[in-house]
N, C-alpha and C positions, 0 to 999 in steps of 0.2 A: 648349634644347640642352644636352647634357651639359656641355660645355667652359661655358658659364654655374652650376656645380654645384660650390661646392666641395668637397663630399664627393665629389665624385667624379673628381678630379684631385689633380696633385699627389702628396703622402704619401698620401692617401688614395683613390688610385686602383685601382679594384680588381682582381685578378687573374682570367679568363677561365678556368683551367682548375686542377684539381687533381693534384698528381706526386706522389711519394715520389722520394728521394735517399737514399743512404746514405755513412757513410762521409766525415764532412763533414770540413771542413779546420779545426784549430784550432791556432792562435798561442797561446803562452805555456802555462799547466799547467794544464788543469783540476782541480783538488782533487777526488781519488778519491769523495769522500762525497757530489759531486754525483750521485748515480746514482738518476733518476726521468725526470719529462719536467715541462718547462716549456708549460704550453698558455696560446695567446693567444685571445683573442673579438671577432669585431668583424665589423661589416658591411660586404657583399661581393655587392652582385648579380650576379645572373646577366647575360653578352651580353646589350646589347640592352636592359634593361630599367633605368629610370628612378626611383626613386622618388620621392615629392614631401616624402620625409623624411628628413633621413641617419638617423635610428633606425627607418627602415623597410626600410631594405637585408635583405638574407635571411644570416643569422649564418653565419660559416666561422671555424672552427679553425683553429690553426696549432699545431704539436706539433713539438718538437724533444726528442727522448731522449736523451738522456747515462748513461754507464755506466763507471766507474772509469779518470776521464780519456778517455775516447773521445766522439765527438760519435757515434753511430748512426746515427740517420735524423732527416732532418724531412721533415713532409707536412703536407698540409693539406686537407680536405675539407669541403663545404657541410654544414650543419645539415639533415639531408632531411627538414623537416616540411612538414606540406602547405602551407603559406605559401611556399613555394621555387616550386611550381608555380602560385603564385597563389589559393590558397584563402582566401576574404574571411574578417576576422576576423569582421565583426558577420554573421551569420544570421538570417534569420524566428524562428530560435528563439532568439535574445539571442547573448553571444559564445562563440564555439568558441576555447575554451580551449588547442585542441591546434594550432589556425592559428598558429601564433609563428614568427615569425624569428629566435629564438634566439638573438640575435646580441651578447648584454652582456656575460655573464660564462662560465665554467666552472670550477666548482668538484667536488673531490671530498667524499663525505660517506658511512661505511657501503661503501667498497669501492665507491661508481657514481660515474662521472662523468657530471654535470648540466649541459649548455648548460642557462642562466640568459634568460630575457627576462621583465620584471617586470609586463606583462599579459596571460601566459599560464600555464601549465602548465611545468615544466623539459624538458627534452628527454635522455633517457640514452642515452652515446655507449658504443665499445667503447672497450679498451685501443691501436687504432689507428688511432680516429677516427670509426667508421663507426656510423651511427644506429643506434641499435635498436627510440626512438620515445618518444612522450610519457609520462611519470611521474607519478604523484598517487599516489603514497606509499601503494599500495594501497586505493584511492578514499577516502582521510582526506583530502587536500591538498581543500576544494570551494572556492576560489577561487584566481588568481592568484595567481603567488610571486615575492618582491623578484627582483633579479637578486645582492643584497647580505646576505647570511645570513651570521647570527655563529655560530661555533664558536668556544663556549666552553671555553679551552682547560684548565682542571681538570674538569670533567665530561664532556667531550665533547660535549655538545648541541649539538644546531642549533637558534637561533631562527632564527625567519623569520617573515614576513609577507604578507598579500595584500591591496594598496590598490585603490579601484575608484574612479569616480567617481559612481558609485550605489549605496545604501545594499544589504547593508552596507557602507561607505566602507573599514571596518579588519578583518581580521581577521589573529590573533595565533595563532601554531602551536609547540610546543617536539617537535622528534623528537630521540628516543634517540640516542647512538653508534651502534649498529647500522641506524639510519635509520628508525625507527620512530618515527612520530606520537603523543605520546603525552598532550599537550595542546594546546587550542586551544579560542580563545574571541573574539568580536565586540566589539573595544573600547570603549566608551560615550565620548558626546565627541565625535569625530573627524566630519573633513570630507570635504568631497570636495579638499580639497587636494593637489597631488601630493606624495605619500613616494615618492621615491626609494632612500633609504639610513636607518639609523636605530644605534640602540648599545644596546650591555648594559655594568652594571656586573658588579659582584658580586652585590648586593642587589634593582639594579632595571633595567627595558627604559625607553630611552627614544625617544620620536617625535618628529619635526620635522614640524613642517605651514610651510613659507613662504608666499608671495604669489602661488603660481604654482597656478591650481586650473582644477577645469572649465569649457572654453569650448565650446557647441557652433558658436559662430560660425568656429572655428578651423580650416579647412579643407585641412590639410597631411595629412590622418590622424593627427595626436595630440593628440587635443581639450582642449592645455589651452593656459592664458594668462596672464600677471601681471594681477593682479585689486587696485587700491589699499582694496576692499573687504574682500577675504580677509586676514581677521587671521592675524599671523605667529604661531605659538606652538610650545611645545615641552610635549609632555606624558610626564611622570615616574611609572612605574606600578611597585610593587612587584614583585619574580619570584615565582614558584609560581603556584598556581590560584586564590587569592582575590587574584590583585593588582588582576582589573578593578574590583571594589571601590572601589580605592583609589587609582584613579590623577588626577593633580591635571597642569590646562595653565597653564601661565608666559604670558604675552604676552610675546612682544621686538620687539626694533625690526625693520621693513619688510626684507626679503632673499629670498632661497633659496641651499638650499645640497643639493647634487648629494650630495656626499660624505663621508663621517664621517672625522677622522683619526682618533679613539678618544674615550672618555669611560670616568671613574672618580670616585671617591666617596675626595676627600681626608681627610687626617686631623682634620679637623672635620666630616666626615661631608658635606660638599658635594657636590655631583655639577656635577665640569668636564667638558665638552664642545666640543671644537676640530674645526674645517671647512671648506674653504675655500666660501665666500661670493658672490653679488654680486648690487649692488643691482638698483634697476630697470634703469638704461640699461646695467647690465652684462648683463643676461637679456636685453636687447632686444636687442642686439647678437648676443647666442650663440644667439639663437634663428633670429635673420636670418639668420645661417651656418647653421644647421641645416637650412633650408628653400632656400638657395640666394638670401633676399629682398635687395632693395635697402637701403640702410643698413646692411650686414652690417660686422662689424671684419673684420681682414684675419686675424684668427682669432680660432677662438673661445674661451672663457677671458680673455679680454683685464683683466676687471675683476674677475678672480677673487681674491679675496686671503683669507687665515685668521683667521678668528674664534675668541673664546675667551666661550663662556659660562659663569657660578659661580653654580650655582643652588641657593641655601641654601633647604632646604627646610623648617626650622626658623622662620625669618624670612618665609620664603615671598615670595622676593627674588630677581630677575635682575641680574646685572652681567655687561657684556657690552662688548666691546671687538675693532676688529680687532688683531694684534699681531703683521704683518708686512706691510709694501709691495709684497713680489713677487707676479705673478700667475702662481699655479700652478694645479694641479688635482692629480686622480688621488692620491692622499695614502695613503702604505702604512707600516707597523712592523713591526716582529718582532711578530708574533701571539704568540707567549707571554703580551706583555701585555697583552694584548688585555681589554678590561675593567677592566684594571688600571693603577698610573699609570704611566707610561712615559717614560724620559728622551729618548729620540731617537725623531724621525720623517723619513719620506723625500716627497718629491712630485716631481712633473716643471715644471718653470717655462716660463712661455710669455710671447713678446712685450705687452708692455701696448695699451693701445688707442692709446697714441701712437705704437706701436711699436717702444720702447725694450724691450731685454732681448732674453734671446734661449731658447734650448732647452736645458733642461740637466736634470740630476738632481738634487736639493736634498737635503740633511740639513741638521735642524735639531735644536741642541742645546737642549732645553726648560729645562733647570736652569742655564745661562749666558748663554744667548739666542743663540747665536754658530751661523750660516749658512753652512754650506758649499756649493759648488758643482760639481760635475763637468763641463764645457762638452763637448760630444758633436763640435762642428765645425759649419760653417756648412752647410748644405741640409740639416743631419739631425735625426730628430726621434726621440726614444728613446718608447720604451714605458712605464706603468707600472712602476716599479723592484720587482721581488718581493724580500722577506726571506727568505735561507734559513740557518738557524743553521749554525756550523760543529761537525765532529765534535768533541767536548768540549767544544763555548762555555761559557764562565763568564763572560761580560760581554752587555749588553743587544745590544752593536752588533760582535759576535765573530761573522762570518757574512758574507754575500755577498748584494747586490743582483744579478739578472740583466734585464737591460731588450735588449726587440730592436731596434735602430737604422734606420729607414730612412732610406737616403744616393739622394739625388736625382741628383748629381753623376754617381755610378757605376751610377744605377740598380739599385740590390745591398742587400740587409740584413747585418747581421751578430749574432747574439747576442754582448753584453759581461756577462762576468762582471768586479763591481768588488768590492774586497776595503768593508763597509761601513762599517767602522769611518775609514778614510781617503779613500773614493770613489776610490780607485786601482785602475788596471787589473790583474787577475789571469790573464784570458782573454779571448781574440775568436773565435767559432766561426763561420764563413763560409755564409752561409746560401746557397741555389740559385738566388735570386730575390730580389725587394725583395717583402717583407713588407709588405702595407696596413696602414696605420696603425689598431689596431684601439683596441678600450675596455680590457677586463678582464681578470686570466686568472690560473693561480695553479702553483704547482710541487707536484708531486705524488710526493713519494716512493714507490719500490717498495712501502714495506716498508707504505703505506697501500692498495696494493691487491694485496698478496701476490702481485710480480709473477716468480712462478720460472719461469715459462713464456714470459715475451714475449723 
């Protein structure tokens, strides 16, 4: 029964129909320079239908525009790929790439925006939501694409990648600024492990394979499983076109980890890499939330906490450490430094598996160690925290978090703008509805898709 489904109640209960609003109600000043839209990702079935996965729900956006202090419109519409109508991923003829639910991320890249689902194909929407259909980067993209692509922010590239869990297992893509494919190569090494998420430095790309790899016994639709078999490792590959050459795997200790906060190559030349984590009975648990199974935490993340790996490449040496108690997820920064090192990060913090803690937005100062909090209120549960710099930033955390809150209470969302440097309130924009708790999503400036017409 549904009401047995956590995904499907609750914060993340899904919404039945698609509207536009305009004209929305906002408290306190929005800062003129916010002027783009903020789009969310997450899944959302259709009436009526069931999935036996929460990452099998069928993907819907949520878009709220802002324009020199005014809130414009928010909407939100389904992902219309044929997975919406029930079109099976796997086929007589292996998988239909263009079946995806859509439903992890959206990002812009090149002027399109991309619903992201990371075993399929991207999905390109318009400037107000509406499908236009599956993308392979002009038939270059031939496998699956992360839901988690680096734009690197001094050249503009996108890396990306396609994991499968049949050979090939890896493959690695760099397209231009302008969206163009303009390398790509089969990693050597690599398993059938699930990648989720991965990093770039300056120098090199790097991969995570954790404990969590191919299961066909796994019967929910997403055939993987904690395997005390599958070794955990991280592999470290040179950038350019002879990096497959030279790419070398670390083993580290037993985990998986969903999400990169960043990774860089300190001033001895190391490559740190920080994420939140968790071990096995923390996977067991968030996977039983996932599927709706018995033994589930009473959420999921429960045993999620940040890892710091210093992988001296020189030495050819892991040190590795968790180096904070809270369990968060969803882990965001100013992308500027993306690649680079970075003094402050943001996450969303969630109750622990005892239940202690509660929902909030975290900043953490990495070069003092000192945690801050923003506490959202009790029945609410904030979104992914986006970084969006402020007009003339001169400092790393001179900018604004935007996270959408869903309040159980009032059954109502609101988008909060917080200033990031103090996690103080700047703005509250009254959303039409309560927003379902979704995964990903990213703020897209006009001026990245030359928006004089919308």
């Amino acid at each position: 029964m549904t009401a047995e489904k956590p995904y499907l109640i609750g914060h993340y209960a899904p919404v039945a129909d698609e509207i536009t609003a305009t004209e929305l109600t906002v408290e306190g000043h929005l800062p003129s320079e916010l002027t783009g839209r903020l789009l969310r990702n997450g899944h959302n079935p259709k009436p009526g239908v069931t999935p036996t996965h929460w990452f099998k729900g069928s993907g819907m956006v949520h878009g709220i525009r802002l324009r020199e202090g005014r809130a414009e419109w928010y909407r939100n519409r389904w992902v219309k790929s044929p997975a919406l109508d029930g079109a099976p991923y796997m086929t007589e003829k292996g998988p239909d790439l263009a079946a995806s639910v859509a439903g992890t991320h959206i990002i812009e890249h090149g002027g399109r925006l991309l619903a992201l689902c990371e075993a399929n194909f991207p999905f390109e929407l318009t400037r107000e939501l509406e499908t236009v259909g599956a993308y392979d980067f002009d038939g270059k993209l031939r496998s699956a694409m992360t839901a988690h692509p680096k734009e690197d922010p001094v050249t503009g590239e996108l890396h990306l990648f396609g994991s499968s869990p049949f050979p090939p297992y890896l493959m690695y893509y760099v397209a231009d600024a302008k969206g163009d494919i303009v390398h790509s190569a089969e990693i050597p090494g690599a398993s059938a492990s699930l990648k989720h998420d991965f990093a770039i430095t300056r120098h090199h790309v790097v991969f995570i394979e954790g404990n969590v790899t191919f299961d066909p016994t796994e019967h929910s639709g997403i055939p993987y499983g904690w395997s005390d078999e599958q070794p955990a490792r991280i592999g470290v590959m040179p950038r350019g076109k002879d990096g497959t050459q030279n790419i070398r795997w670390f083993s580290i200790e037993p985990g998986n980890m969903l999400h990169v906060s960043n990774a860089y190559e300190d001033g001895r030349g190391r490559i740190v890499l920080e994420g939140p984590t968790v071990d096995r009975e923390g996977f067991r648990l968030s996977w039983n939330w996932w599927v709706g199974a018995p033994g589930r935490g009473a959420e999921p993340n429960a045993r999620s906490y940040t890892r710091r790996w210093v992988i001296d490449l020189a030495a050819g040496s892991v040190d590795e450490q968790i180096i904070d108690d809270l369990a968060v997820e969803f882990p965001t920064l100013n992308e500027e430094y993306l690649g680079r090192e970075n003094r402050y990060q943001y996450a969303i913090s969630f109750p622990d598996s005892k239940g202690f803690g509660s929902y909030g937005i975290v900043k953490y100062d990495r070069t003092t160690g000192a945690r801050r909090i923003h506490q959202v209120g009790d029945a609410r549960l904030p979104s992914e925290a986006v970084f969006v710099p402020a007009a003339g930033a001169t400092g790393e955390d001179d900018g604004y978090l935007l996270t959408v809150v869903s309040d159980l209470k009032q059954d109502a969302s609101q988008l909060l703008v917080l200033d990031a440097s103090g996690l103080d309130r700047v703005a509250t924009v009254h959303l039409p509805r309560r927003v379902t708790a979704g995964i990903h999503g990213s703020w897209v400036p006009d001026s990245d898709l030359d928006d004089a017409q919308a």
